[in-house]
C-alpha positions as CSV (number, residue, x, y, z in Angstrom):
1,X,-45.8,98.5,45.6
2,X,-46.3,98.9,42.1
3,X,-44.0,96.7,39.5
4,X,-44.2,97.9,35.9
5,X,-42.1,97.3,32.7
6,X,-39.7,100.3,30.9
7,X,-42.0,100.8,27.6
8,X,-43.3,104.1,27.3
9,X,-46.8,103.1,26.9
10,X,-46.5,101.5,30.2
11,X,-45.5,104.3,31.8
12,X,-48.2,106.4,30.9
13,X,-50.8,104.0,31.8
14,X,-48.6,104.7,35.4
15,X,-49.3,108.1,35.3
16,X,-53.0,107.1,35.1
17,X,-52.9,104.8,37.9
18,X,-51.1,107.1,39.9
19,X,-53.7,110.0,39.5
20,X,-56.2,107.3,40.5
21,X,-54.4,106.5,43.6
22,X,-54.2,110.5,44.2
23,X,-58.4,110.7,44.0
24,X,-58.9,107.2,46.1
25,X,-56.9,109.3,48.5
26,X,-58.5,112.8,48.1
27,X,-61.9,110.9,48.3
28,X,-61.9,107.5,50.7
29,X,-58.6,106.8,52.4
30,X,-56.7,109.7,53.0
31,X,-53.8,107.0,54.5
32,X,-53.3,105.3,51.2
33,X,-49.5,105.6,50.3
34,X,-47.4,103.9,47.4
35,X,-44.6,101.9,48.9
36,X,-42.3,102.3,45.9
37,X,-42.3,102.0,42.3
38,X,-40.1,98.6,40.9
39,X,-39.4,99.3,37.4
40,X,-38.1,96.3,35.6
């Protein structure tokens, strides 16, 4: 689960941590899943 705030530069610094999830995925933990995104 991933909580993050509305601001824009927030949400690219989301972007980022999603592409880092993606290659912890392509590389170590193929199960590795985001729940859900809370944006508040």
């Amino acid at each position: 689960m991933i909580v993050t705030h509305t601001k824009k530069w927030i949400l690219d610094g989301l972007g980022q941590l999603l592409d880092t999830i993606g290659n912890v995925q392509r590389y170590y933990n193929p199960g590795l899943s985001v729940a859900g995104i809370i944006v508040n």
